[in-house]
C-alpha positions in Angstrom: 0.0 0.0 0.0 1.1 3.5 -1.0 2.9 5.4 2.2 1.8 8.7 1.2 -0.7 10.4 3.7 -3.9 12.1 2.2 -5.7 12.5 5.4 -4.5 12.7 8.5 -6.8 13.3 11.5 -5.8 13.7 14.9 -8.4 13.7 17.6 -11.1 15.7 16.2 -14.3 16.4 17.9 -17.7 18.2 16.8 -19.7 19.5 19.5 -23.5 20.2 19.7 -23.8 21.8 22.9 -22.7 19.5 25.2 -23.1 16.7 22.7 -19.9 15.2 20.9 -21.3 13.9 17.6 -17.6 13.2 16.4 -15.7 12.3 19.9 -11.8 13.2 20.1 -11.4 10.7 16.3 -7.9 9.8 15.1 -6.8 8.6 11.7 -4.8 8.0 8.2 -6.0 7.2 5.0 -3.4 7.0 2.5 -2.9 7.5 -1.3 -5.2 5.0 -3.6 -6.4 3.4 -0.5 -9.8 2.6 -0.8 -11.3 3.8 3.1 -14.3 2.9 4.2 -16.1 4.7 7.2 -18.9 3.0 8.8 -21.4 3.2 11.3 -24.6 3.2 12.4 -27.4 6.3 11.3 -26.2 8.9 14.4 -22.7 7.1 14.8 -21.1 10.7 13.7 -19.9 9.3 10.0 -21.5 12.3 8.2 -20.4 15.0 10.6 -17.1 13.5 10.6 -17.2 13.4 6.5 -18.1 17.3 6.5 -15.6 18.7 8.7 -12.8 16.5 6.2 -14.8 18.3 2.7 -14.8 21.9 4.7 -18.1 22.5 4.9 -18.7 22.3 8.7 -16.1 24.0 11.2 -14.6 21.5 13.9 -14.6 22.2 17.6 -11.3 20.7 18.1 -8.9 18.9 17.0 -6.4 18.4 14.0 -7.4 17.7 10.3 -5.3 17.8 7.4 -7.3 16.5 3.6 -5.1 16.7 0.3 -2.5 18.4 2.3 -4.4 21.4 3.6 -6.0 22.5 7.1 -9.4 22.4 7.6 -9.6 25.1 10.0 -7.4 27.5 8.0 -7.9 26.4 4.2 -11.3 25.0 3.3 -11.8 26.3 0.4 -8.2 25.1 -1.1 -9.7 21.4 0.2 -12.5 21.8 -1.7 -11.1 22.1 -5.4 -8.7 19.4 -4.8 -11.6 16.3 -3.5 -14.5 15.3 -5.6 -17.7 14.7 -3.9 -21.0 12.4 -4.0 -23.6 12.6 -1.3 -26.2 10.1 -0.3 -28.9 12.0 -2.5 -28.4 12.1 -6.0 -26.2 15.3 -6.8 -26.6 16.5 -9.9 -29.8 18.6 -11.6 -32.7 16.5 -12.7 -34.0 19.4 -15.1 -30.1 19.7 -17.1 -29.2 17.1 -19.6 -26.4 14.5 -19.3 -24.5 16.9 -21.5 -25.5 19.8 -19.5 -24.8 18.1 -16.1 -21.3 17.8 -17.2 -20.7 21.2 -18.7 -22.1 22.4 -15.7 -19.7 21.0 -13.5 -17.1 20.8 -15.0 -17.1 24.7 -15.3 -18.0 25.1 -11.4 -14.5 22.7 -11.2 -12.2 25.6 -13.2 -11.8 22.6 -16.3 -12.0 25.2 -19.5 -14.3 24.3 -23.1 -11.6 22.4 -24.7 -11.3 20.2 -21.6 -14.5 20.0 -20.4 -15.5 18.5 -24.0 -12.6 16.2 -23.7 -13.5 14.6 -20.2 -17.2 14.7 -21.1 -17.0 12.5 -24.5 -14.6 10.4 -22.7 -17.1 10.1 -19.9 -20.0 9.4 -21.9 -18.2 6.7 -24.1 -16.8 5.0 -21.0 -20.6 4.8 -19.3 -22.5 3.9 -22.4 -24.8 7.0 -22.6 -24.1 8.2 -26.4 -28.4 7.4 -26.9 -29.4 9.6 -23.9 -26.5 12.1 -23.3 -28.7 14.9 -24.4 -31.9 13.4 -22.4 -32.9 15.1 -19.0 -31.1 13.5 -15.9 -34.7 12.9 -14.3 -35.3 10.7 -16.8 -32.4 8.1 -16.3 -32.3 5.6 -14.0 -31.5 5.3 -10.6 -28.3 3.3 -11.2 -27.5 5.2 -14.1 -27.8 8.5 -12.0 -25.3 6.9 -9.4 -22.8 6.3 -12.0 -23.0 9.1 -13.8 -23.1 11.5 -10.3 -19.3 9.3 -9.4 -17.9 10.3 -12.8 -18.7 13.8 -12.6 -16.9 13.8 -8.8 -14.0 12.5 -10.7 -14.2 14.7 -13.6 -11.2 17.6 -12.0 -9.4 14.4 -11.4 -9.3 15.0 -7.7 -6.7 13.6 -5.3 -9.4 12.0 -2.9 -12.8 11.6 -3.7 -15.9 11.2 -1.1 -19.1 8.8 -1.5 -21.4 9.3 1.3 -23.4 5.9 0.8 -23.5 5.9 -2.8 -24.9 2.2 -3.6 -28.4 2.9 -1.8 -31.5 1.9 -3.3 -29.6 0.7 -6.5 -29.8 -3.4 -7.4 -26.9 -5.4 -6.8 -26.1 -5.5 -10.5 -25.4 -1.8 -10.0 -23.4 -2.4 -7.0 -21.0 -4.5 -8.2 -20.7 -2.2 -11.7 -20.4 0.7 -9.2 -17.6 -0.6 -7.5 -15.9 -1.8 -10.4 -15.5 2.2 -10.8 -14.1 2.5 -7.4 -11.6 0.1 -7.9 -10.4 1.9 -11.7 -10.4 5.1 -9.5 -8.1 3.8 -6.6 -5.7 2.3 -9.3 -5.4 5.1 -11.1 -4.4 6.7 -7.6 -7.4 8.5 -6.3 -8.2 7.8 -3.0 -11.8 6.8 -2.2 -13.5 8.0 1.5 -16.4 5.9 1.2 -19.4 5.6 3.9 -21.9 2.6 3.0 -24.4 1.0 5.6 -24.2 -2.7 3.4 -21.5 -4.7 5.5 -21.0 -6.8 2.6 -19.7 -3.5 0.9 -16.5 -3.4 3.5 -15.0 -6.2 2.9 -14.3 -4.5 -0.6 -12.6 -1.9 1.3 -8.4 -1.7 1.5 -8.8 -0.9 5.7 -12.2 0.1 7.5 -13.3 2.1 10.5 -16.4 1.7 12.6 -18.3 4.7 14.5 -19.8 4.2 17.7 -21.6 7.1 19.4 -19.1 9.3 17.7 -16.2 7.6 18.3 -13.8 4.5 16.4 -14.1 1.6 18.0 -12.0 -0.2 15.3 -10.0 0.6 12.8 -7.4 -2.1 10.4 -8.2 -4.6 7.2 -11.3 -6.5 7.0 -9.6 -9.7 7.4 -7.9 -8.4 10.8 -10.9 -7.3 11.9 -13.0 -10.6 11.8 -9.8 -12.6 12.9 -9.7 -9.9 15.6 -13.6 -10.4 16.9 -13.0 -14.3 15.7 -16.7 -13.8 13.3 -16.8 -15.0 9.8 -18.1 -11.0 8.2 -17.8 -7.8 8.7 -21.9 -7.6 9.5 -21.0 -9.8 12.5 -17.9 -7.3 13.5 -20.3 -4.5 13.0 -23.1 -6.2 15.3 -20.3 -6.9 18.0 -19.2 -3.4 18.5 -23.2 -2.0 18.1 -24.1 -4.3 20.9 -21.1 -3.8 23.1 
């Protein structure tokens, strides 16, 4: 596994009040790694994810994402990650064409490149018949696919999926993370939250939230032989239940 650092995160806390929805955290995730953050709904994941993307200040704590601050250089983060949240991110009412323009403009790319990346794009997705259809129109795994390209279209240095297989089959799972894995050999590192436990044993090393802390962190395979269970559902169950 590449050496290099992309995040490192030293005991960083979000407070609400006197609630800690992200509890003193601490950890690396390292060039082309694929990194997947779990945890239960209220476990502190998504907090955690938008103080690391710069769009929610921290309380405490250290936080360094594609080799700038959080605290002092959010916007600078922001241009160099791609991002994909749990609801479908780009405009229904634009085209596939328009989507991509669209973006691709917001990410600084200029005409001749953004037409470059988006026939590229479209050939490598299969959506010559409908790239000048509405996005509405597609389907729900097309959508998904076509939302991760578009994250990937400045050819950021880390890119984050905040549960991006929900509510698509599991044909479209598996194609989905067949794009993962092209992305993480190509050497963009993947920050990925999912709630299917079957989707971290894909991962290169995992974390689990618990009440806004990590209760572990290493490879899947360490962690089972760690809890001595057969999954990573079972790992997930032990630590819930504990």
């Amino acid at each position: 596994m590449n050496t290099d650092k992309v995040i490192h995160v030293n005991q960083l806390t979000k407070m609400f009040g006197d609630f800690a929805a992200v509890n003193g955290i601490s950890f690396e995730v390292y060039k082309g790694e694929i990194f997947g953050f779990l945890g239960a709904n209220g476990a502190g994941k998504t907090t955690a994810m938008k103080m690391l993307i710069g769009i929610s200040n921290p309380t405490s704590g250290q936080a360094n994402v594609a080799g700038f601050d959080v605290f002092t250089h959010a916007e600078d983060i922001k241009k160099n990650i791609g991002y994909m949240s749990q609801k479908f991110a780009l405009y229904d009412d634009l085209t596939v064409m328009e989507n991509i323009t669209f973006f691709g403009g917001i990410y600084g790319l200029g005409r001749t490149k953004i037409k470059e990346k988006a026939a590229l794009l479209i050939e490598e997705l299969g959506l010559e018949d409908v790239a000048s259809k509405l996005v509405g129109a597609l389907p729900l795994g097309w959508k998904q696919k076509l939302s991760f390209s578009v994250a990937l279209l400045h050819d950021p240095k880390i890119v984050f999926l905040d549960e991006p297989t929900g509510g698509v089959d599991p044909i479209t799972r598996r194609q989905f993370w067949e794009m993962i894995y092209k992305a993480a050999n190509h050497g963009t590192t993947v920050f990925v939250t999912t709630h299917y436990m079957d989707e971290a044993e894909y991962c290169d090393r995992v974390s689990i939230m618990v009440n806004g802390k990590i209760e572990a962190l290493d490879t899947p395979k360490k962690l089972k032989e760690q809890f001595k269970v057969d999954n990573m559902n079972d790992v997930f169950l032990k630590l819930a239940r504990d």
